[in-house]
N, C-alpha and C positions, 0 to 999 in steps of 0.2 A: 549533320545534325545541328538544328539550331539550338542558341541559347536555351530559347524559351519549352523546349523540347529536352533539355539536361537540366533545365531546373525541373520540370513538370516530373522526370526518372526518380531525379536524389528527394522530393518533397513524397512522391510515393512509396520510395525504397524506407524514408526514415518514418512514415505511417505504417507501413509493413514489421517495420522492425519492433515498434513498440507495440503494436497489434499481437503478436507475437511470440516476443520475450513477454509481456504481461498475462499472455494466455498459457502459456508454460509454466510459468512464474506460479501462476496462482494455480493452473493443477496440477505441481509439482508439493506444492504446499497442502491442498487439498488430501492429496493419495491418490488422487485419481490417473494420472499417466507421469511418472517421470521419465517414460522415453515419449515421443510422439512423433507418427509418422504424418505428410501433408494430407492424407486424404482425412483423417479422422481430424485433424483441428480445423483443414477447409471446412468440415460439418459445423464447429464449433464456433468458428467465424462467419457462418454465411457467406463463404471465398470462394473462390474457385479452387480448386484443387491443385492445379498445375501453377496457377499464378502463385499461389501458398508455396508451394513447390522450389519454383525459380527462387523465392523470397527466403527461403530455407536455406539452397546453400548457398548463400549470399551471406547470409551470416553465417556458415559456419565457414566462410570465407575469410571474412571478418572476425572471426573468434570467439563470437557468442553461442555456436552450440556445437556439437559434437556429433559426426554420424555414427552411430551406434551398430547397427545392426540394418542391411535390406531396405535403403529410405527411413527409419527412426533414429530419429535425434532427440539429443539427450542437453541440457544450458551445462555451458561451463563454468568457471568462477566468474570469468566476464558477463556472462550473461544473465547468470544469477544476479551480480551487482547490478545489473543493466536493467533488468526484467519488474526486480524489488525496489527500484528507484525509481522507475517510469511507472509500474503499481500504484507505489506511493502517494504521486504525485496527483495520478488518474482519478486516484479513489480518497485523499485528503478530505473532504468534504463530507466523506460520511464515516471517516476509523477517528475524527477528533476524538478528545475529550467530551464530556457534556459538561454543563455549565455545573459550576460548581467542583467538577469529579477532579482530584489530583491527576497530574498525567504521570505514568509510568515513569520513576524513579527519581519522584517528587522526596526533595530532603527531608518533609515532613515525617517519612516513613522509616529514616534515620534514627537510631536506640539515641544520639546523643543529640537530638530536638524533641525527645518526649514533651509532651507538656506546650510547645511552643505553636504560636497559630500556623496554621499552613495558608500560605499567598495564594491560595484557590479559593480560600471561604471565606466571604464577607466577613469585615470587621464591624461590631457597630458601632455607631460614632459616641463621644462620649457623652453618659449618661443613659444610653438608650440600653436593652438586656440585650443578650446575647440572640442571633436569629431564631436558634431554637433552645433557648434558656429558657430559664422564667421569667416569665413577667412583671411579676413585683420582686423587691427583694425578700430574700428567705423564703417563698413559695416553689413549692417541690415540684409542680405540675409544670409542663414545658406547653407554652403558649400553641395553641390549636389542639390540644389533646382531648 
């Protein structure tokens, strides 16, 4: 076997892997299969089934998943880390924050920062009202209302 033909294996096995763990991952979280066998996630990948297959217990060779039952496998703790970290990473682009929003377990939301700005929402500079204050002082209407 050449080089170039064991790199071509480990670059597809570590595509396979996150293909995968991330497809379990997520319909393990869903409800939809916490075991899965290779022919119903081949469906689910547009895979082959047998390629899915070989790619299966390859990790559960590796320690990512678990034969369960008859060809169904089930993520272990490793693959569960594995599956939620490669998710993560895949799908970062669209589970951010939005502009503005605190992210999950922003100190803002902290009993002993009541009152204090949160470093998510503009400040404005001084003199200027608050973004969605009022506009003059002592006016009760919040600018764009």
């Amino acid at each position: 076997m050449t080089l170039a033909s064991r790199a071509e294996q480990a670059l597809d096995a570590l595509y396979w892997r996150g293909e995968i763990l991330q497809a379990m991952y997520w319909m393990r979280g869903e409800g939809i299969n916490a075991e899965v066998g290779a022919a119903r996630l081949a469906e689910f990948l547009a895979a082959d089934a047998d390629h899915v297959s070989v790619q299966m217990r390859l990790l559960e060779s590796d320690g990512y998943l678990d034969c369960v039952a008859e060809s169904r496998y089930t993520l272990t703790p490793a693959g569960v880390a594995e599956g939620g970290r490669s998710f993560a990473d895949e799908f970062a682009a669209l589970t951010h924050t939005a502009h503005y929003e605190c992210a999950p377990g922003c100190w803002c939301h902290d009993p002993d920062h009541v009152g204090e700005p949160c470093p998510s929402q503009p400040q404005p500079k001084r003199g200027e009202p608050p973004p969605d204050g009022p506009s003059e002082p002592g006016e009760d209407t919040p600018r764009g209302a």
